[in-house]
N, C-alpha and C positions, 0 to 999 in steps of 0.2 A: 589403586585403580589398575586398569590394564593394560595400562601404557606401556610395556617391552611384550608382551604375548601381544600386543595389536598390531605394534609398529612388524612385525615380522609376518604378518598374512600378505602383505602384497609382497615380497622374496619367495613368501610360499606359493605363491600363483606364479608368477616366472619362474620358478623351478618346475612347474608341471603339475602342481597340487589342484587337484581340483574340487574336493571334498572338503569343507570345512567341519568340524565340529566341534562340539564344548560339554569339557566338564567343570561346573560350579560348583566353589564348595562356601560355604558360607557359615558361619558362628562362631569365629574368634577374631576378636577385637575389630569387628568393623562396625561402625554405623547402619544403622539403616538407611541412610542417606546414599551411602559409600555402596552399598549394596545393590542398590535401584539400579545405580548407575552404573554399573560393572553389568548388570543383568539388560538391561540396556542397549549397553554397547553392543553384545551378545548377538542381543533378538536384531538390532538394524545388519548385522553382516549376514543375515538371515542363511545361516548353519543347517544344514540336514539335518542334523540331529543334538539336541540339548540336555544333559542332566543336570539334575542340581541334587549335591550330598549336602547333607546338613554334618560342618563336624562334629565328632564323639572325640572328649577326652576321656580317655579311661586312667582309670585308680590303678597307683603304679609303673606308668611310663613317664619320661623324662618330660614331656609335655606337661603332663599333670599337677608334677612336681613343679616345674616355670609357671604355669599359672596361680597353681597354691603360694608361692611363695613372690609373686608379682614381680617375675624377670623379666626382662627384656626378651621379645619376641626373635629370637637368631632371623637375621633372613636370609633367604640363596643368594 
């Protein structure tokens, strides 16, 4: 979900942010459930501006190769 990028918009408004926006990306290993609800969250902070990527794994990057071979997803 988005719970550490959500928990920081209201830091980013007492800092002077006044703009919010959002880029989605969605197609690796989420639910469709997980997804709504990220998308969601989103639309109620009602954002200026919204995209949504769909990701692309491409053939022969290190991604590809963790998906092909069902590794564990690294995360930041």
């Amino acid at each position: 979900m988005m719970q550490e990028p959500v928990g920081n918009i209201p830091n980013a408004s007492r800092s002077g942010i006044r703009q919010c926006r959002f880029d989605l990306i969605a197609g690796f290993r989420q639910t469709l459930d997980a997804w709504e609800q990220n998308a969601e969250q989103a639309i109620a902070m009602s954002p200026e501006h919204m995209s949504l990527y769909l990701l692309e794994i491409h053939e022969g990057t290190p991604l590809a190769e963790q998906v092909r071979n069902r590794q564990p997803y690294p995360r930041p």
